[in-house]
PDB file with SEQRES, HELIX, SHEET and CRYST1 records, atoms N, CA, C and O in Angstrom:
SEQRES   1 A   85  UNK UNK UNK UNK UNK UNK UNK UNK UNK UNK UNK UNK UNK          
SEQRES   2 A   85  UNK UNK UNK UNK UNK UNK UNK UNK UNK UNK UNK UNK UNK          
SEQRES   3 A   85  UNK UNK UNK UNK UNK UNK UNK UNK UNK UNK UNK UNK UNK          
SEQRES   4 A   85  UNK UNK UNK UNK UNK UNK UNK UNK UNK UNK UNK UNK UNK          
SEQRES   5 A   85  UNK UNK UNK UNK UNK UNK UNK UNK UNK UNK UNK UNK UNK          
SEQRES   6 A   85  UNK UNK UNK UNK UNK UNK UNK UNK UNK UNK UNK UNK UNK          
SEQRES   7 A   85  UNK UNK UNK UNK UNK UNK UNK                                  
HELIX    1 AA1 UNK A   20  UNK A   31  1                                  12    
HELIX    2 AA2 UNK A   39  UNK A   50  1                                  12    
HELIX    3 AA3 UNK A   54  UNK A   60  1                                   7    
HELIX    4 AA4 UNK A   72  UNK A   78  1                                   7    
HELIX    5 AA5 UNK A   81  UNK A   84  1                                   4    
CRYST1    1.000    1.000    1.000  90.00  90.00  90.00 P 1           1          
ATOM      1  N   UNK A   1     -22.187   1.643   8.443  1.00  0.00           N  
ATOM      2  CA  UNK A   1     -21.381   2.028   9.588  1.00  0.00           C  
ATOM      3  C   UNK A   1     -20.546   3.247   9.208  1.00  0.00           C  
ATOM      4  O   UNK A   1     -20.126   3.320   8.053  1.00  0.00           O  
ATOM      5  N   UNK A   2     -20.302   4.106   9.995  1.00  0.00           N  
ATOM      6  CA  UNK A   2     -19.728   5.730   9.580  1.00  0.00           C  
ATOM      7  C   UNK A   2     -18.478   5.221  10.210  1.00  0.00           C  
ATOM      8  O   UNK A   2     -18.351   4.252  10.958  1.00  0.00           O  
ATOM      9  N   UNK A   3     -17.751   5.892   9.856  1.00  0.00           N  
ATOM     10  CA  UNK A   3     -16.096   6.024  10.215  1.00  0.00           C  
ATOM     11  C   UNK A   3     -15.668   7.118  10.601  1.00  0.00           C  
ATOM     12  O   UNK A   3     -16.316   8.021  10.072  1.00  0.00           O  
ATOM     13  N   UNK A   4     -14.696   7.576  11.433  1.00  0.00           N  
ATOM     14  CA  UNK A   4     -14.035   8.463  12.089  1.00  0.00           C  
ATOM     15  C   UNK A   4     -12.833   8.411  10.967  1.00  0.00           C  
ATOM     16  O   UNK A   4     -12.221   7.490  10.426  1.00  0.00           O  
ATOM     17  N   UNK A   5     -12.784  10.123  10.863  1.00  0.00           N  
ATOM     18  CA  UNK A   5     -11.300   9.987   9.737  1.00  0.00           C  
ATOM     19  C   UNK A   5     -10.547   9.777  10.221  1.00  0.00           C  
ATOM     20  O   UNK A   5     -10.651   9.590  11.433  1.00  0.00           O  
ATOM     21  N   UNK A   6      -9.280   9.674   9.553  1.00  0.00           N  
ATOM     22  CA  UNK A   6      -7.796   9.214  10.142  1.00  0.00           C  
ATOM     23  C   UNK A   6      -7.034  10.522  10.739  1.00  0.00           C  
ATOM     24  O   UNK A   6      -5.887  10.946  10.597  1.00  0.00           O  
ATOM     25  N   UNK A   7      -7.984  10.903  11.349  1.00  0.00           N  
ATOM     26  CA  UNK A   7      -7.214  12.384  12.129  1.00  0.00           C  
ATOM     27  C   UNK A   7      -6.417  11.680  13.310  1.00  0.00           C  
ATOM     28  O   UNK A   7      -6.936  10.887  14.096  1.00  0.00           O  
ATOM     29  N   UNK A   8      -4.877  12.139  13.330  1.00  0.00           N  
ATOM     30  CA  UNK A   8      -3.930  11.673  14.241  1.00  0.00           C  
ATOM     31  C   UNK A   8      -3.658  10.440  14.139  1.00  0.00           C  
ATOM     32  O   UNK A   8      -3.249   9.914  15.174  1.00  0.00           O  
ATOM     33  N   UNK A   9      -3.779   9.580  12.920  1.00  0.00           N  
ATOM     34  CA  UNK A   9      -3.414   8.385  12.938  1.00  0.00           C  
ATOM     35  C   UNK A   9      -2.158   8.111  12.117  1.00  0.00           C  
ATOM     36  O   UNK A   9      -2.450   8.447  10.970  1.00  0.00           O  
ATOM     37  N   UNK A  10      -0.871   7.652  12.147  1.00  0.00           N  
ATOM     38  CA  UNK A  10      -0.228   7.283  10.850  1.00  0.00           C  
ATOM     39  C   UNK A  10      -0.205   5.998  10.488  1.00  0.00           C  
ATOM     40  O   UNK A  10      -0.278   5.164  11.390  1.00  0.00           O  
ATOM     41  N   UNK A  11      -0.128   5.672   9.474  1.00  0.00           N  
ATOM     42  CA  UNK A  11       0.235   4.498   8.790  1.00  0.00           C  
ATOM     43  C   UNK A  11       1.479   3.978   9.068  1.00  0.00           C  
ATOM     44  O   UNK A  11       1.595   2.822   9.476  1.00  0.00           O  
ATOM     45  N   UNK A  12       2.524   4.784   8.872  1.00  0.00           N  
ATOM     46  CA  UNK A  12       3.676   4.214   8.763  1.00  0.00           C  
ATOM     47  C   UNK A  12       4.330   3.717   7.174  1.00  0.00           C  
ATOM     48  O   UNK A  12       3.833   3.935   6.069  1.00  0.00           O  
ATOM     49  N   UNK A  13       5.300   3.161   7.428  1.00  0.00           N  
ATOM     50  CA  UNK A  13       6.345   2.561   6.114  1.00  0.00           C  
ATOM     51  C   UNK A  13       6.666   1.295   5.779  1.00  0.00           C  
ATOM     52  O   UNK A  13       6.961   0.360   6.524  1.00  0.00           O  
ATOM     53  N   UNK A  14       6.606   1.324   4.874  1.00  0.00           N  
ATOM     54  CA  UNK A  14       6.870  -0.547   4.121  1.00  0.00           C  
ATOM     55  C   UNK A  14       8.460  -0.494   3.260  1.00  0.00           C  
ATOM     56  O   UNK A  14       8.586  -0.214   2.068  1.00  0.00           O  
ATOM     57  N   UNK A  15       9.542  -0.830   4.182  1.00  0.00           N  
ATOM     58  CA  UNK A  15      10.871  -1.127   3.221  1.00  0.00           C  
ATOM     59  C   UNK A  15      11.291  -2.202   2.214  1.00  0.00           C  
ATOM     60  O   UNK A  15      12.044  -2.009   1.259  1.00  0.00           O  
ATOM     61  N   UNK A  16      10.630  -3.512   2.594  1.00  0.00           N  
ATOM     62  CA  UNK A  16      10.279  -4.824   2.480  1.00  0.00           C  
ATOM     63  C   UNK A  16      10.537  -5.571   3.246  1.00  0.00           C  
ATOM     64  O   UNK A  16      10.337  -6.762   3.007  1.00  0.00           O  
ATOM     65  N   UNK A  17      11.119  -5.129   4.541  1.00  0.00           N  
ATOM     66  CA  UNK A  17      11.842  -5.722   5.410  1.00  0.00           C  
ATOM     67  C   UNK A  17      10.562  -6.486   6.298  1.00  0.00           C  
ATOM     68  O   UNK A  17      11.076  -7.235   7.129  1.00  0.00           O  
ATOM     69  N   UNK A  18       9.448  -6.513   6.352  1.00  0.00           N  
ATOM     70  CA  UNK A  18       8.716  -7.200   7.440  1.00  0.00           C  
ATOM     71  C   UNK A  18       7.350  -7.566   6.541  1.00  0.00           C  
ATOM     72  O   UNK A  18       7.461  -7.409   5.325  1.00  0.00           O  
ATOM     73  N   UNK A  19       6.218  -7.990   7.005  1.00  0.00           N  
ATOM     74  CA  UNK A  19       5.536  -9.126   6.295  1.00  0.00           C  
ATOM     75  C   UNK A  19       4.397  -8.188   5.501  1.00  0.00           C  
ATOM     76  O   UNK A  19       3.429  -7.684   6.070  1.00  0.00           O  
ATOM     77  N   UNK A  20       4.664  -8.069   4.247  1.00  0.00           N  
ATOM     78  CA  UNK A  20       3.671  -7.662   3.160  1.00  0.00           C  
ATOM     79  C   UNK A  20       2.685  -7.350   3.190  1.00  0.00           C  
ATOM     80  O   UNK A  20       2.164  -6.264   2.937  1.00  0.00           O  
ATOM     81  N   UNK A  21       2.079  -8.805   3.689  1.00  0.00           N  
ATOM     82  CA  UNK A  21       0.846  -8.895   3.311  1.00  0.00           C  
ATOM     83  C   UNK A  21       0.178  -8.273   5.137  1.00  0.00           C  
ATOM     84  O   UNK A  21      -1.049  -8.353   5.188  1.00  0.00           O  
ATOM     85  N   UNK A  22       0.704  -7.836   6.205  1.00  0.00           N  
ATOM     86  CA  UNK A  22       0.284  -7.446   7.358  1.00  0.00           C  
ATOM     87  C   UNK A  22      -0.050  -6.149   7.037  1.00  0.00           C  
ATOM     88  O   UNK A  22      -1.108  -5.588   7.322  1.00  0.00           O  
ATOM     89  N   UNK A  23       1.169  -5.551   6.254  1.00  0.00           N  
ATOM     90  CA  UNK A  23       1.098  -3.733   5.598  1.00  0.00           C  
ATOM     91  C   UNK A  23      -0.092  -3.891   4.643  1.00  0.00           C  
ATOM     92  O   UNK A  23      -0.960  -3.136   5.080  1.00  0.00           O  
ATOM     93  N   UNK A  24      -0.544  -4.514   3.547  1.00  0.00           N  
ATOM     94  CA  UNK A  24      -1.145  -4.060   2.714  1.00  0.00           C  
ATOM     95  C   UNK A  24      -2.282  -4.465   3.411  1.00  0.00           C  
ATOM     96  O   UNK A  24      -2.975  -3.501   3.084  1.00  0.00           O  
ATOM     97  N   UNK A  25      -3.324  -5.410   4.407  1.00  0.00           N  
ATOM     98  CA  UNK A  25      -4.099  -4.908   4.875  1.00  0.00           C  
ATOM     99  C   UNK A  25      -3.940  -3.914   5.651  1.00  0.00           C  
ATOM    100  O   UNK A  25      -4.966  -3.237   5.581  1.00  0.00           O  
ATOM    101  N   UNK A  26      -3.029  -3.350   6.527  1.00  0.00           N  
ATOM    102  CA  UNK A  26      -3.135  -2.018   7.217  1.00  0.00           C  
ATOM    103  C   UNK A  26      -3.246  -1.110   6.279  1.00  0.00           C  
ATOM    104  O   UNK A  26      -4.010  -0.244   6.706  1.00  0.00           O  
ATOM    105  N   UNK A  27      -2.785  -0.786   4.942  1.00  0.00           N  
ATOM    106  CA  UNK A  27      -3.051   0.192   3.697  1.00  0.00           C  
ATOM    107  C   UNK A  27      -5.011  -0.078   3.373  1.00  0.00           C  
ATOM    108  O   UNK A  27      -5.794   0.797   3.002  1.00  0.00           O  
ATOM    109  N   UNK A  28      -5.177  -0.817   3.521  1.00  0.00           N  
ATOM    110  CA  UNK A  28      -6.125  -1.478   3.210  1.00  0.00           C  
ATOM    111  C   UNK A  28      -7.601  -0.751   4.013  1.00  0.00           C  
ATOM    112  O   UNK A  28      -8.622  -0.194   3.612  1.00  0.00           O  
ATOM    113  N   UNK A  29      -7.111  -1.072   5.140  1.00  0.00           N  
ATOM    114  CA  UNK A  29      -8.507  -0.970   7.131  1.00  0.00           C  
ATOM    115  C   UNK A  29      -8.143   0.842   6.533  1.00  0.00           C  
ATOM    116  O   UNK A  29      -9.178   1.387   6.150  1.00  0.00           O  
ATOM    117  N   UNK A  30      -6.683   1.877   6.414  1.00  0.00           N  
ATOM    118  CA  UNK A  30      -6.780   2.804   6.643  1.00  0.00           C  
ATOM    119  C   UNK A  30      -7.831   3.583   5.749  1.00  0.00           C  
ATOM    120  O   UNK A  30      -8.807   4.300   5.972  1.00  0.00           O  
ATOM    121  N   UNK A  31      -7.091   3.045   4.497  1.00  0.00           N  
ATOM    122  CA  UNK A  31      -7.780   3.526   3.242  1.00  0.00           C  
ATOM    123  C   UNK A  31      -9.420   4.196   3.244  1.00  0.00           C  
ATOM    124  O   UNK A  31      -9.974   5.265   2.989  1.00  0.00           O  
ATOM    125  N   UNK A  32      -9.889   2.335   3.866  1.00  0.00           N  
ATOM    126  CA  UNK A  32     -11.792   2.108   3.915  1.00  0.00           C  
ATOM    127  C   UNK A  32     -12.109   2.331   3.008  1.00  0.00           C  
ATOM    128  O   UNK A  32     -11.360   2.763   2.132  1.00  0.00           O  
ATOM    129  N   UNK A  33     -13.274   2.137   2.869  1.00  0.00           N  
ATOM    130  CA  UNK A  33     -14.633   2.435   1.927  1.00  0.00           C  
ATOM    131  C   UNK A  33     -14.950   3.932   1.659  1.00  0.00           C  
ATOM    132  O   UNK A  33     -15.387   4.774   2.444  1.00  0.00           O  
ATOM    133  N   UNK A  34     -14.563   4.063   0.135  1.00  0.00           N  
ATOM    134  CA  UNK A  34     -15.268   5.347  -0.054  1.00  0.00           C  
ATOM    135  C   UNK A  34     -16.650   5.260  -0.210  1.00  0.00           C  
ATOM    136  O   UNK A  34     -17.149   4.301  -0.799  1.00  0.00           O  
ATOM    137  N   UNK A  35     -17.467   6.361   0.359  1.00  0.00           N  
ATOM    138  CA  UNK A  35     -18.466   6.591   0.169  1.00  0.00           C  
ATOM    139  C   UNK A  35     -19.351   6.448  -1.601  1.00  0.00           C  
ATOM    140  O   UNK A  35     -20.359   5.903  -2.050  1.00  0.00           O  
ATOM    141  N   UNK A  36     -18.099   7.400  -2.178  1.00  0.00           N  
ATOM    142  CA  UNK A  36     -18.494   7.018  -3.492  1.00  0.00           C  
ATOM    143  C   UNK A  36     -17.681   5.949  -4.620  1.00  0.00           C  
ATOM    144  O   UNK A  36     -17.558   6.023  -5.843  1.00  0.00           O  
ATOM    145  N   UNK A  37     -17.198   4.942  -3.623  1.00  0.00           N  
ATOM    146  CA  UNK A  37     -16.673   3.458  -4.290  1.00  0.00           C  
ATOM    147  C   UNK A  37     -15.124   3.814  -5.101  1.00  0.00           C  
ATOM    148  O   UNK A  37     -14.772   3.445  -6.222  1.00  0.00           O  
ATOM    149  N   UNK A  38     -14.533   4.471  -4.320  1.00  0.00           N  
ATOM    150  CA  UNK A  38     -12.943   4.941  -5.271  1.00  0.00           C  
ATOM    151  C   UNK A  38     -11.935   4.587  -3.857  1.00  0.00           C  
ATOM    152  O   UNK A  38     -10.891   5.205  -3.648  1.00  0.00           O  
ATOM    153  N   UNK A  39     -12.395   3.606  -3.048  1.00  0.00           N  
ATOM    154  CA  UNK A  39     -11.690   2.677  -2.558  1.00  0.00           C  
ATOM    155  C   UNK A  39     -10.046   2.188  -3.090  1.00  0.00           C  
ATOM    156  O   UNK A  39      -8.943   2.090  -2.553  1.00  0.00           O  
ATOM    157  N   UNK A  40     -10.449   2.029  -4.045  1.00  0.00           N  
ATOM    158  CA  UNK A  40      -8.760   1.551  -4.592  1.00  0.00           C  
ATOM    159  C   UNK A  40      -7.990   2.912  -4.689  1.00  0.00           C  
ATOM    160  O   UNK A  40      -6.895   3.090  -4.155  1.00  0.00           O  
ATOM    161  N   UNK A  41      -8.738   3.962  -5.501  1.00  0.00           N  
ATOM    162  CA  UNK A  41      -7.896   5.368  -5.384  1.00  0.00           C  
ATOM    163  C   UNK A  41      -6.951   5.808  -4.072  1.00  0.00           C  
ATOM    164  O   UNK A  41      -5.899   6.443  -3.991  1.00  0.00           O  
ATOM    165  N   UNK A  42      -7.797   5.189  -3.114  1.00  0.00           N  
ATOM    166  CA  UNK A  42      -7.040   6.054  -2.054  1.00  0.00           C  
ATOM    167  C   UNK A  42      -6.410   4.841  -1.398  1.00  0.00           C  
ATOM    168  O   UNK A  42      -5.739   5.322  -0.484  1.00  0.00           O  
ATOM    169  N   UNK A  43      -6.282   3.645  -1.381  1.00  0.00           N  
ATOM    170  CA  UNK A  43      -5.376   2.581  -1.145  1.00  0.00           C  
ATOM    171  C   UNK A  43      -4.370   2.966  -1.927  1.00  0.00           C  
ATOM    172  O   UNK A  43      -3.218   2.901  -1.495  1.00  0.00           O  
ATOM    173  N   UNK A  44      -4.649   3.444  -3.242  1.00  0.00           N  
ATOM    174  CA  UNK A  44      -2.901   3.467  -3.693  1.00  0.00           C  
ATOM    175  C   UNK A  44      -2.073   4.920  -3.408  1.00  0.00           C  
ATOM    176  O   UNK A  44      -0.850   4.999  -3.520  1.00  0.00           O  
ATOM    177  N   UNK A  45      -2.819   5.892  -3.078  1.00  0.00           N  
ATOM    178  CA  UNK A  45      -2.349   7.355  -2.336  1.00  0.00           C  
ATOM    179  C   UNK A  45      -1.757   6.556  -1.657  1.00  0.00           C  
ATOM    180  O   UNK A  45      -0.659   6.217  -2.098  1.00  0.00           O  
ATOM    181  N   UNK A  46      -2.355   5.743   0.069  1.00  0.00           N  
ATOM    182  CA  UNK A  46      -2.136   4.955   1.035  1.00  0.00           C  
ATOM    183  C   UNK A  46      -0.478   4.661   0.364  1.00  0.00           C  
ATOM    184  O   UNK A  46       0.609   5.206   0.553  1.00  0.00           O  
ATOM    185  N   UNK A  47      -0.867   3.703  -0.353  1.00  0.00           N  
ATOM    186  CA  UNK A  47       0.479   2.974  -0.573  1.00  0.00           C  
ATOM    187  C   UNK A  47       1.542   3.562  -0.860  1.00  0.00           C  
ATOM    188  O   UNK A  47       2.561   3.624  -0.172  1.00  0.00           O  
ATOM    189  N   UNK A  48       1.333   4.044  -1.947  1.00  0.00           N  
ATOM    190  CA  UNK A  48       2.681   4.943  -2.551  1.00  0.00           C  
ATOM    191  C   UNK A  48       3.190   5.761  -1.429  1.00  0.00           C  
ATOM    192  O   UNK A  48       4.285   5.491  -0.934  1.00  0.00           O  
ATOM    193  N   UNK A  49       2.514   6.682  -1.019  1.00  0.00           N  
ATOM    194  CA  UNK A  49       3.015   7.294   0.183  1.00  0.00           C  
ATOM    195  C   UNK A  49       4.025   6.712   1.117  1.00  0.00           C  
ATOM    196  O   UNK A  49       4.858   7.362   1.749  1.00  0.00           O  
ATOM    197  N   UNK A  50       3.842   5.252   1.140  1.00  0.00           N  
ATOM    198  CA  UNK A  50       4.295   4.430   2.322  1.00  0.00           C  
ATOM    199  C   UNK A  50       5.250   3.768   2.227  1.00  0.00           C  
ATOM    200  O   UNK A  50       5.849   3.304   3.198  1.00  0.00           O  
ATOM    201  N   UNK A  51       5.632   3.569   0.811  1.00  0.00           N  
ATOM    202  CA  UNK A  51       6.693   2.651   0.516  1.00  0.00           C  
ATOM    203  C   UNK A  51       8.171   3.532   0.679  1.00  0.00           C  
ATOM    204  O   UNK A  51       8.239   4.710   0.329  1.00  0.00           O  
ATOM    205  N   UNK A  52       9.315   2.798   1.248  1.00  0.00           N  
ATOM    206  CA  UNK A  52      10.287   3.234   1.216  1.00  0.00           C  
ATOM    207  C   UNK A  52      11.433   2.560   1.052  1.00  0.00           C  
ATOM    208  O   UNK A  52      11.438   1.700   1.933  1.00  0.00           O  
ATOM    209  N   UNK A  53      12.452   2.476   0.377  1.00  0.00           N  
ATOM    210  CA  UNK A  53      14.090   1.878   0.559  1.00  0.00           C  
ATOM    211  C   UNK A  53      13.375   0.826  -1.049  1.00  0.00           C  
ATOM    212  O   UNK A  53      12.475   1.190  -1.806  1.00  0.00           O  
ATOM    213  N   UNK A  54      14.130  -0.400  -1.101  1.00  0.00           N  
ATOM    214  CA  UNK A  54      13.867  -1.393  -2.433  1.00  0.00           C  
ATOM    215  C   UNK A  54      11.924  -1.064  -2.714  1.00  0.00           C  
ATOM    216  O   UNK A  54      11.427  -0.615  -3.747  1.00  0.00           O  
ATOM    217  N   UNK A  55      11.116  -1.503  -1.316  1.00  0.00           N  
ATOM    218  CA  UNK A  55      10.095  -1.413  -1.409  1.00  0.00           C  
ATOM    219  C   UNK A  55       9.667   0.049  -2.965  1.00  0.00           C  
ATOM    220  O   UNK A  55       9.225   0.027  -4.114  1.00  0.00           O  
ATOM    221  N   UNK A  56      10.110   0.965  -2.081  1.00  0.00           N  
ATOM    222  CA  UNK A  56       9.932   2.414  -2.718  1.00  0.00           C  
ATOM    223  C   UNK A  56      10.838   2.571  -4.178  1.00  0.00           C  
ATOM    224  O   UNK A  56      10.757   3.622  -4.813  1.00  0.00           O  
ATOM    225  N   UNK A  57      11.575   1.608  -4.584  1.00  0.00           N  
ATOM    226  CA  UNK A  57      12.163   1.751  -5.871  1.00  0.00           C  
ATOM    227  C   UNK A  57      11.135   0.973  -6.944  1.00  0.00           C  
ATOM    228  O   UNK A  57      11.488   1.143  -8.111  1.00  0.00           O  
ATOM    229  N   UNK A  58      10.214   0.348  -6.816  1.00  0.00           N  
ATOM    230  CA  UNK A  58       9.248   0.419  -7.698  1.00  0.00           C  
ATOM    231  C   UNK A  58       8.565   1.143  -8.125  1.00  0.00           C  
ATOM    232  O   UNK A  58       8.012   0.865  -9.189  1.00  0.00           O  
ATOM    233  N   UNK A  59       8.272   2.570  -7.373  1.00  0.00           N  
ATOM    234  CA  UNK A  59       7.794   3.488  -7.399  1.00  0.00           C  
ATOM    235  C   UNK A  59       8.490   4.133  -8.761  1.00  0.00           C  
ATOM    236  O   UNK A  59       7.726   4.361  -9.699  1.00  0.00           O  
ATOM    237  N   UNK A  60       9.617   4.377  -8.888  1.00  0.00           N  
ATOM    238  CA  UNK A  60      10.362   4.423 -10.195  1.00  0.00           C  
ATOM    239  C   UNK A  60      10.269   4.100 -11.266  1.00  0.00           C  
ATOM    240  O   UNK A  60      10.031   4.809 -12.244  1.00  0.00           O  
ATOM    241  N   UNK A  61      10.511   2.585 -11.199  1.00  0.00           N  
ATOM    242  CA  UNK A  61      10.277   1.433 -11.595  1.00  0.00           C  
ATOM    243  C   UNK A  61       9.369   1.114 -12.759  1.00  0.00           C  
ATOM    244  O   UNK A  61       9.507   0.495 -13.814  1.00  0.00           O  
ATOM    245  N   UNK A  62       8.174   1.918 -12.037  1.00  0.00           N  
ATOM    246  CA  UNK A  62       6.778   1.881 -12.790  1.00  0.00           C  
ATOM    247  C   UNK A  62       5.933   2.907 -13.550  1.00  0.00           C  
ATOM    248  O   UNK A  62       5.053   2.761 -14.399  1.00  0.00           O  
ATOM    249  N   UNK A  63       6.647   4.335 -12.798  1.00  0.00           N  
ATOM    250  CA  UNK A  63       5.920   5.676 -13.257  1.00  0.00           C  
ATOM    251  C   UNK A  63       4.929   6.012 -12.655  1.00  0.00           C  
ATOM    252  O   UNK A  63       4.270   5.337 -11.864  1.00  0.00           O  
ATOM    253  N   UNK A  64       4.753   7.177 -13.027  1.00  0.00           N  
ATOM    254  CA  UNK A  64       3.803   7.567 -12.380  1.00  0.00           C  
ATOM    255  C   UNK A  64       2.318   7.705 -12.563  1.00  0.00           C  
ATOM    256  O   UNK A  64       1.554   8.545 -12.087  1.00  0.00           O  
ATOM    257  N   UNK A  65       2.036   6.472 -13.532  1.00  0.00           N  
ATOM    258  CA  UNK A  65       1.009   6.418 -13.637  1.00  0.00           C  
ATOM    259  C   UNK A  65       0.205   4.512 -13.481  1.00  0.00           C  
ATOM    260  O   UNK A  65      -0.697   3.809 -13.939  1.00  0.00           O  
ATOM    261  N   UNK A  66       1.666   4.494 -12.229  1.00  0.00           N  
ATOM    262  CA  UNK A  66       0.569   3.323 -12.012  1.00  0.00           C  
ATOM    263  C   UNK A  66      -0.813   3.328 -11.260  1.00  0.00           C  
ATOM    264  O   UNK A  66      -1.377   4.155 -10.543  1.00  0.00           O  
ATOM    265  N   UNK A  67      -1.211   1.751 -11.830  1.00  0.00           N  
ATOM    266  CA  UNK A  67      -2.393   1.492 -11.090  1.00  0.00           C  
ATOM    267  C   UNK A  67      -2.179   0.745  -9.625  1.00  0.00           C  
ATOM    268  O   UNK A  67      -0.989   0.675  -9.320  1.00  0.00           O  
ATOM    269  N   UNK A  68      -3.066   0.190  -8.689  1.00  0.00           N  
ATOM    270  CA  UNK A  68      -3.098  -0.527  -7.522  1.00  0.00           C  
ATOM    271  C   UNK A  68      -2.234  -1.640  -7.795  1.00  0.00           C  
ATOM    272  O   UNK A  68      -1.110  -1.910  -7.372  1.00  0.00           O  
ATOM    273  N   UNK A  69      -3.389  -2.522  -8.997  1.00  0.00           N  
ATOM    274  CA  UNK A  69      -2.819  -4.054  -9.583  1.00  0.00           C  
ATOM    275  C   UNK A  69      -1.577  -4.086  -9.544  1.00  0.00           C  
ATOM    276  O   UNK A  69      -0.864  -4.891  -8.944  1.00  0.00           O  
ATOM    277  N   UNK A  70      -1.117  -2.714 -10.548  1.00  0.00           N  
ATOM    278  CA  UNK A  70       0.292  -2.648 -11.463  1.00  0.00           C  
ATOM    279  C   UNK A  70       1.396  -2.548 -10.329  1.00  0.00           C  
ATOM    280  O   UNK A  70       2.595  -2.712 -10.553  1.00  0.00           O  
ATOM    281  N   UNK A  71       0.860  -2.262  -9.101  1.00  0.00           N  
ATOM    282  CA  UNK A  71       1.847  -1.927  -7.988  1.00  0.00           C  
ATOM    283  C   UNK A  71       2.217  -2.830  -7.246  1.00  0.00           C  
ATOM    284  O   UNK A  71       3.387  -3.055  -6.937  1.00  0.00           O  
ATOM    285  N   UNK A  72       0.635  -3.819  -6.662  1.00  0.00           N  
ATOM    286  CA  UNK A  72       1.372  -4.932  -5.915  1.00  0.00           C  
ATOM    287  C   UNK A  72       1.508  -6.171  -6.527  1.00  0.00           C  
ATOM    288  O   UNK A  72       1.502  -7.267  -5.967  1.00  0.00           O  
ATOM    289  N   UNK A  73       1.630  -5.935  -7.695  1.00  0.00           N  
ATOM    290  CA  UNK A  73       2.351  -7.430  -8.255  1.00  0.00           C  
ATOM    291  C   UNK A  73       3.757  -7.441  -8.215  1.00  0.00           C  
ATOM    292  O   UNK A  73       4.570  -8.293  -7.855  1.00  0.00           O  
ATOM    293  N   UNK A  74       3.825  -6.677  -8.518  1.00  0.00           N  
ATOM    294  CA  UNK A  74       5.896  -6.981  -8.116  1.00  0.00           C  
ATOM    295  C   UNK A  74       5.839  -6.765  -6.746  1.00  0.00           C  
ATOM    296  O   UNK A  74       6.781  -7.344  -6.206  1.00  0.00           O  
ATOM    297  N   UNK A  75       4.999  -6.067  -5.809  1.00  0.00           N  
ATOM    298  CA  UNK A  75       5.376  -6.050  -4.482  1.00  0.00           C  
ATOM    299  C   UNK A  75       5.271  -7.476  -4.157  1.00  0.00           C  
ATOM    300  O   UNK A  75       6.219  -8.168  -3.786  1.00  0.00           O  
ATOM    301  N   UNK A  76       4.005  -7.894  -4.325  1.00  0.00           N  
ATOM    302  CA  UNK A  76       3.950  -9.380  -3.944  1.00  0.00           C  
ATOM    303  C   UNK A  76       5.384 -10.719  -4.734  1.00  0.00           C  
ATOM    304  O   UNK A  76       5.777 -11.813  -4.330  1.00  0.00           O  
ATOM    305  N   UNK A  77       5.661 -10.080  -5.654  1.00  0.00           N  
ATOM    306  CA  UNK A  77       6.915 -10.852  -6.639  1.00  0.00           C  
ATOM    307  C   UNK A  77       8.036 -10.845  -5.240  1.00  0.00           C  
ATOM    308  O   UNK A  77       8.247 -11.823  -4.523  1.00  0.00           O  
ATOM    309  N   UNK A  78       8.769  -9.251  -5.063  1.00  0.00           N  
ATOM    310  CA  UNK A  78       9.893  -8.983  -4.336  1.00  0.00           C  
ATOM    311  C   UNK A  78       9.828  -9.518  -3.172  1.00  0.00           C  
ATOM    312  O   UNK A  78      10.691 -10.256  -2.695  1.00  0.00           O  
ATOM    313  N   UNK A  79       8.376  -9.041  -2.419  1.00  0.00           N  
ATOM    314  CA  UNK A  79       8.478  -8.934  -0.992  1.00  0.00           C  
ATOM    315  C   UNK A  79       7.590  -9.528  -0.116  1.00  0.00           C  
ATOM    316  O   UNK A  79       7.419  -9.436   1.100  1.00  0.00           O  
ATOM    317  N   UNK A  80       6.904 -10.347  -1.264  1.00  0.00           N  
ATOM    318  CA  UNK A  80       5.796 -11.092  -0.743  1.00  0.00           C  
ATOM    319  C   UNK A  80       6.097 -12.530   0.214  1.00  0.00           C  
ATOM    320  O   UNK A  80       7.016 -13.339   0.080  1.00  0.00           O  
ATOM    321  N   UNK A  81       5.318 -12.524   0.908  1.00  0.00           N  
ATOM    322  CA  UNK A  81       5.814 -14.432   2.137  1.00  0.00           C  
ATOM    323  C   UNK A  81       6.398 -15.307   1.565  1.00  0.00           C  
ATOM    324  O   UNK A  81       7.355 -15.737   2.208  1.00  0.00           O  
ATOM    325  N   UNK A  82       6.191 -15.880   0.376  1.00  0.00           N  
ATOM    326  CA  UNK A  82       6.745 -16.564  -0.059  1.00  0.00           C  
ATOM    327  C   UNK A  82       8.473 -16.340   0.014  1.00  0.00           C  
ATOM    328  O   UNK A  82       9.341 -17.129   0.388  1.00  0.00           O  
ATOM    329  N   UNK A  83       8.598 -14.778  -0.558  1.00  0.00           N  
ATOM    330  CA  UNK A  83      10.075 -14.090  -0.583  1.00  0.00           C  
ATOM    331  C   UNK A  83      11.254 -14.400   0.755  1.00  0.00           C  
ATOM    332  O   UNK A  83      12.468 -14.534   0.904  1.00  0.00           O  
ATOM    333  N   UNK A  84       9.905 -14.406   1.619  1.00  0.00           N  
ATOM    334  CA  UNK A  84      10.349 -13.967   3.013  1.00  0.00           C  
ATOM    335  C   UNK A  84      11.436 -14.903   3.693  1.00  0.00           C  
ATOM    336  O   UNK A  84      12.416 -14.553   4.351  1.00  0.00           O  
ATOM    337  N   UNK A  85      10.964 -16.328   3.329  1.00  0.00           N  
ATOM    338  CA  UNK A  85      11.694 -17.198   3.802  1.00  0.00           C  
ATOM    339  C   UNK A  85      12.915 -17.640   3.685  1.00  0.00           C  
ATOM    340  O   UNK A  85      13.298 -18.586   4.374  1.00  0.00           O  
TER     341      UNK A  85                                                      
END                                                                             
């Protein structure tokens, strides 16, 4: 199935303030399937880009040479459903 790029679409921002795991599949559907399987590469462009306020202080946190994994495990730690309640 071919895809239409994300021309005129935004993603939007993740503060931690609303449900995690709704954003990281929307990081997720935007991202898609690379053609040549670097899928996660551009989920974490996706992400990083997106995070902002506590969310976005991991970004710090971690350097700049994190990976996907290395990113949403503390997201899921801080801000994950469980957190929520």
């Amino acid at each position: 199935m071919h895809r239409p790029p994300n021309v005129g679409v935004k993603l939007g921002t993740h503060d931690g303030s609303t449900c995690l795991e709704t954003f990281l599949a929307g990081v997720r559907n935007f991202a898609g399937p690379s053609p040549r399987g670097g899928g996660h590469h551009h989920e974490l462009f996706y992400l990083c880009a997106s995070l902002r306020g506590p969310a976005g202080q991991l970004l710090w946190d971690l350097g700049p040479d994190v990976t996907l994994a290395e990113l949403t495990r503390p997201l899921h730690q801080h801000f994950g459903t469980v957190n929520q309640a």
